[in-house]
N, C-alpha and C positions, 0 to 999 in steps of 0.2 A: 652594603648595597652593591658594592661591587661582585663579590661573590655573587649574586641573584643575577647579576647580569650577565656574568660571564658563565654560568649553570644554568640560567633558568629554561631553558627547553628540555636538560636531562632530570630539575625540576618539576616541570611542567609532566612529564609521560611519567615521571616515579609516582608525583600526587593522584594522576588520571590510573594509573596501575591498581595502585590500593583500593579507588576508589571507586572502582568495576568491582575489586576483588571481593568487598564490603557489601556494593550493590549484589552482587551475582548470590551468596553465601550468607549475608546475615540479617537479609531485612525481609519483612515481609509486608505482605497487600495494605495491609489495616495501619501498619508505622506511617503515618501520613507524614509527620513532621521529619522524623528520618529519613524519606524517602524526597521529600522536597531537597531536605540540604544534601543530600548525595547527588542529586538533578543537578539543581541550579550552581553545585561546586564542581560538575564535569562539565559543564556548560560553560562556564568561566574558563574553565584549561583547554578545552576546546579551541573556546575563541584564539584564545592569546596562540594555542599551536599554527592555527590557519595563518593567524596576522603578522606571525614570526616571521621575518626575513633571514634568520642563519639556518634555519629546518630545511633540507633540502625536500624535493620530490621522493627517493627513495626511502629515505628515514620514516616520513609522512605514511608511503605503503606501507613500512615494515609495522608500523606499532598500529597502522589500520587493522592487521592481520591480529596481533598482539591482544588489541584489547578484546577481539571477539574471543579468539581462544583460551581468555578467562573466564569464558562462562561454558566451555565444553563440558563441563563436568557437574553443571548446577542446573536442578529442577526449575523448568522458570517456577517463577513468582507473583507475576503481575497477571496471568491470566492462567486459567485452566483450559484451554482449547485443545491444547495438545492432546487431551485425553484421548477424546474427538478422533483427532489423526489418527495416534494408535488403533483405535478402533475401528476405525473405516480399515487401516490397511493391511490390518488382521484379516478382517471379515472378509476379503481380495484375496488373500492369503490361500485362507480354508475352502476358496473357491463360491465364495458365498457374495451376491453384489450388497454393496452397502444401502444404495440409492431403494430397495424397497423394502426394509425392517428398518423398527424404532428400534435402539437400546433397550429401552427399556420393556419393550415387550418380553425378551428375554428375561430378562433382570426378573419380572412379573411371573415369570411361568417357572423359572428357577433351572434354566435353561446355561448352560455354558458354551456359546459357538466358538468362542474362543479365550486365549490365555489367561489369565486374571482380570478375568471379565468383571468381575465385583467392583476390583480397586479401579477399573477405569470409568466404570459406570459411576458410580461414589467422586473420582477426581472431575469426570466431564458436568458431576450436579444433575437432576432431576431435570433441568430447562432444559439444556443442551441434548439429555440420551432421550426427552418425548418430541423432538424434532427431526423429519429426516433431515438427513446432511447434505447442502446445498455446496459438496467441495468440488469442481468439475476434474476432468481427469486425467491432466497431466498433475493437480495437486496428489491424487489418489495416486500416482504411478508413485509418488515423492512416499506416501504413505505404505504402501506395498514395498520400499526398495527399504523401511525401518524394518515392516515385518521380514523382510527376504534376511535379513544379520543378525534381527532381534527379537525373534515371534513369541517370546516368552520372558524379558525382561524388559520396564517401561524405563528404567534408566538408560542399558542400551539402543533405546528405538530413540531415546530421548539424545542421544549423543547424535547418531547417526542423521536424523530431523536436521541437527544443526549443524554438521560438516554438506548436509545439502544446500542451507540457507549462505554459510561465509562461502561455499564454492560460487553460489550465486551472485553478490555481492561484489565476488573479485572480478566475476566477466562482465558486470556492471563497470566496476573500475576501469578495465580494459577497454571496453568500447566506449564508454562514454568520456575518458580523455582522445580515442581517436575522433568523438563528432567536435568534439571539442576544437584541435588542433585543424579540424577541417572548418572548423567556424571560424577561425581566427582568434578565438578569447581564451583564456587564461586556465593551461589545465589543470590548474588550482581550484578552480572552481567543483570539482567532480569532490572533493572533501570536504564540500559541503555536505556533500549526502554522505559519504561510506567513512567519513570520519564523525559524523551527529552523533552522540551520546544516545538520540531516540533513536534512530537507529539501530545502533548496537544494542540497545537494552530491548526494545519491543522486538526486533526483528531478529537476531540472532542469538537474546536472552532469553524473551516467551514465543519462540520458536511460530511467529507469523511469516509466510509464507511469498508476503509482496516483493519479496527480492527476487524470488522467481519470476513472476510474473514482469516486474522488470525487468530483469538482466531478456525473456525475448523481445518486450519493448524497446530497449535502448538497441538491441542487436539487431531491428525490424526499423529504426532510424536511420542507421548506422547504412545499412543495406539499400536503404529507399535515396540516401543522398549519393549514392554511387550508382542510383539510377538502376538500380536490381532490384524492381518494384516484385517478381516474380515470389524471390526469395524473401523480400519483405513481407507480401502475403501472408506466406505460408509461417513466419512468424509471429505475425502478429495474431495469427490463428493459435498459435502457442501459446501468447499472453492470455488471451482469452479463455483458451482450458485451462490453466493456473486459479485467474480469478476472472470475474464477466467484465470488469470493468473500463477493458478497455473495447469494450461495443460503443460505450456510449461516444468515442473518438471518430468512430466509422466516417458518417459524414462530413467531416473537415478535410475527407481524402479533396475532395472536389476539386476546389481551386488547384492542388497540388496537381492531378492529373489535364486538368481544362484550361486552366489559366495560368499556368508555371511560366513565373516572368525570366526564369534564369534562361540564357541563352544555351542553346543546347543544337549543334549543327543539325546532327541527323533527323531534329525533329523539328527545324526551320518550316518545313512543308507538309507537313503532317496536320491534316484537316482537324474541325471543330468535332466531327463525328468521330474519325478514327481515334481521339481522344478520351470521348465518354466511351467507347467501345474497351479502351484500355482501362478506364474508371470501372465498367463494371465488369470487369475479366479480374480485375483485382477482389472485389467480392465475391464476385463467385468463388476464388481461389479459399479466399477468408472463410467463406462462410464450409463450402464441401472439409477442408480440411478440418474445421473445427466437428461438423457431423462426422466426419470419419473415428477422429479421436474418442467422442461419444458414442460410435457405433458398438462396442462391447456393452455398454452396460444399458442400450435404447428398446425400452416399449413402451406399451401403451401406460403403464402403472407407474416407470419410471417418471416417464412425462408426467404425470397427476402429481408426484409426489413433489418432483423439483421445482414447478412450478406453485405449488404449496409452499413449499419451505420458501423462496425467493419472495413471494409475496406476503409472508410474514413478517419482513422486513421493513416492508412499509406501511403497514397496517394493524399490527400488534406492538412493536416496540420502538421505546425509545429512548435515546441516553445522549447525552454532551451535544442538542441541536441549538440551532440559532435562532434563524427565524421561527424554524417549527413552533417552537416557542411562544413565540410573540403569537403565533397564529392559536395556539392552542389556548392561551390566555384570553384570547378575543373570544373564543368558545364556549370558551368557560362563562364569561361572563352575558352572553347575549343565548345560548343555550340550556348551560346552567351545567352539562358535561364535556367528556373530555370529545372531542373530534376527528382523532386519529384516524378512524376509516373513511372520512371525508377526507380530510387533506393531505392522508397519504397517497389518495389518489388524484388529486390536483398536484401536488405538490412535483410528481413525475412528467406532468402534462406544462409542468412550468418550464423547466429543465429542455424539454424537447424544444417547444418554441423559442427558447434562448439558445440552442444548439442551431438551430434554425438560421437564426436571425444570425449569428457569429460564422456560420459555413455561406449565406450567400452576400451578405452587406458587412465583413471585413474583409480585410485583407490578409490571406494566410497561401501565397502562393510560393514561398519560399521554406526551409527548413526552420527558421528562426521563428517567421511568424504562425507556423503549424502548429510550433510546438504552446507557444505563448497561449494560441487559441484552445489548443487544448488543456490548459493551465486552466484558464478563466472559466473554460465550459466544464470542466472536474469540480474547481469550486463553487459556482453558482450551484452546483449540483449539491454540494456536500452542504453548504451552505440553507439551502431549503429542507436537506434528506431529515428524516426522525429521528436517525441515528451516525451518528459519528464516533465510530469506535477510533481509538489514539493512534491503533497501525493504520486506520486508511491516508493518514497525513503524509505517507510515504511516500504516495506517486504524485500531488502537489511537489513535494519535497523535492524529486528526483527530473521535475520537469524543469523548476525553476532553477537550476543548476544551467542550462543555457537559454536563458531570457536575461532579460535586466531587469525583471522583477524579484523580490529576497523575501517577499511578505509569508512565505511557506518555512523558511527558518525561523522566523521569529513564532508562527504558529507552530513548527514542533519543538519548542523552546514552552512556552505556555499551558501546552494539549496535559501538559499532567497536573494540572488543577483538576481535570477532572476523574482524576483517581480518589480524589477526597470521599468521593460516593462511598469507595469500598473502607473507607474509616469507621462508616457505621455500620452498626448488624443490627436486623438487616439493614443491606446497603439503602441508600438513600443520595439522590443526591442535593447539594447545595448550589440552587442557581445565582448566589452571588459569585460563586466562584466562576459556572460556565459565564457568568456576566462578563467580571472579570475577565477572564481568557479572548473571548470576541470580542472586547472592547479594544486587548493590545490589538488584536488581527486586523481587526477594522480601520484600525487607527493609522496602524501601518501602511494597507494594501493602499487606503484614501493617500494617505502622502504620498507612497509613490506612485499612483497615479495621476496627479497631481505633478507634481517632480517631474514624470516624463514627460507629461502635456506641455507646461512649460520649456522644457528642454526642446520639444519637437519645434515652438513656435521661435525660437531664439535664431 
């Protein structure tokens, strides 16, 4: 016993070592049961690293860095998307835009625009290459800089994908222990996210891409609370060509520009107009930089296509939803089919008026509660959407790192229950399991809300 306690953190990072090294290398999609107890056993070493009191700070970076660069060298596993990538930034490469050809048009005509076009069309599946690609275009730049080292080997582009993702990640690290230490809270807290096991494995194992998208998010926080609303803009316009989803934040600028309770001299006398005047100089900023970025690859066909593929998202498919759920069982039974083209159009009409309702009747005039509001308005969202693939859990994940809310660690602790789907062939999935997983979520988010209600009344 004594041995365990006087080792157990060189322990704790030799058991989490093997056990990336096992995840990354010898499991695959369908191993449900293998893939649960290599989860839920880095999850556990996880925990106990955080909770350690003799791990310093730097230790902590070093084996953050550590465990991602055990997967440098391995094909993910858990999703095929990457094909995808490859393929988009080939197709950039050879000069060719991706946003207006299918995959598979090519594939059909026995056409090769580029590399080993076969194997990527074959790796991205028949779903994926009759879709256009809805990746906006700072993703694409990320996909172009695999093709620019790697335009004809998918291991190479595959390596390179993921020295883009842990480079992301780290400046995530970085700036988010500085909002951190401006918060006053504990930069311990930033290891919630860049030490999470999902994390590491969905994000810089199956090479998803939210850590970019983050690291300008955190670094457009980071900016905005030093009052360099300018620079914030323009990065938050970054986030946004990465992935769309930090549009749906736009509106909770409000308070933050019109009603910011923090004392602030130079802007002691600065009127109720000259404020919204600055509110919407910051959109405008957001919005032109983000058309500028898409100004390469904008016409009329692109528009048709992307707005196609975007709205296939809430109207053709669906995987790991909640309510959706329940709504579609109501359908089923008073209908007699499935719903999905109704209520994926209500279901976005829900989301706005709660975005609504949380931008002008709370309170989010400070950095803390900006970010909290936009916690709650990402998960009501995700929480009605069709679809909840396992990496969108990441920017919950990454917000609640400075809240006092935790219910998005315990949700990406759970979210791989619903990999069970791909257990079967075809996949299918088991809604006792997504039952399962929302029950912990729910269970959770109720307590501590709950928990704080009480605590604010004490």
């Amino acid at each position: 016993m004594s041995f365990f306690k006087k080792y157990k953190d060189v322990l704790l990072i030799l058991a989490s070592t093997i056990l990336y090294f096992v995840f990354a290398y010898f499991l695959e999609r369908t191993e449900f049961n293998k893939l649960i107890f290599l989860w839920f056993s880095l999850f556990g070493c996880f925990y106990f690293l955080i909770k350690s009191k003799t791990i310093n700070y730097s230790t902590l970076v070093g084996i953050t860095i550590l465990f991602r660069l055990i997967f440098l060298f391995a094909i993910p596993n858990l999703s095929q998307d990457f094909y995808r990538f490859i393929w988009d930034g080939r197709m950039i490469f050879e000069g060719i835009n991706p946003y207006l050809s299918l995959p598979e048009t090519y594939i059909q005509q026995g056409l090769k625009p580029i590399a080993e076009a076969n194997l990527l069309y074959d790796g991205m599946g028949e779903l994926n290459g009759s879709h256009y690609t809805n990746y906006p275009p700072i993703n694409q730049l990320c996909f172009l800089i695999a093709a620019l080292f790697a335009s004809k080997s998918i291991f190479g582009s595959v390596i390179i994908l993921r020295l883009i993702i842990i480079l992301a990640d780290i400046g995530i690290l970085y700036f988010g222990k500085k909002i951190l230490e401006r918060l006053n809270l504990p930069i311990k807290n930033i290891f919630w996210y860049v030490l999470n096991p999902f994390i590491i494995i969905e994000m810089t194992g199956n090479l998803h891409f939210e850590p970019v998208m983050l690291f300008f998010l955190i670094w457009s926080f980071y900016k905005l609370h030093q009052q360099k609303w300018i620079y914030a803009a323009v990065l938050i316009a970054c986030s946004i060509s990465v992935k769309l989803i930090p549009l749906l934040f736009l509106p909770l600028f409000f308070q933050w520009f019109v009603k910011h309770s923090q004392d602030r001299n130079e802007e002691k006398q600065v009127s109720t107009l000259a404020r919204i005047i600055k509110l919407l100089s910051f959109y405008v900023i957001i919005i032109l930089t983000t058309l500028l970025l898409f100004l390469p690859f904008l016409s009329s066909e692109f528009l048709a296509n992307y707005s196609k593929s975007i709205g296939l998202w809430f109207r053709n498919f669906e995987f790991n939803a909640s309510f959706y759920y329940i709504f579609r069982e109501i359908g089923y039974y008073f209908r007699g089919y499935n719903e999905i083209a109704i209520i994926g159009k209500i279901t976005p009409v829900l989301t706005i008026l709660f975005l609504l309702y949380i931008t002008f009747f709370k309170k989010n005039k400070n950095i803390n509660q900006l970010i909290t509001a936009m916690l709650f308005c990402l998960c009501f969202y995700y929480f009605t959407a069709t679809t909840v693939h396992p990496w969108y859990v990441a920017t919950p994940l990454i917000l609640c790192v400075f809240t006092k809310y935790k219910f998005p660690i315990v949700w990406s602790l759970v979210i791989i229950l619903s990999y069970q789907a791909y257990a079967n062939f075809p996949w299918k999935e088991n809604l006792w399991f997504v039952f399962l997983e929302y029950l912990v979520v729910f269970s959770f988010l109720i307590y501590e809300v709950l928990k704080h209600k009480k605590l604010k009344k004490i």
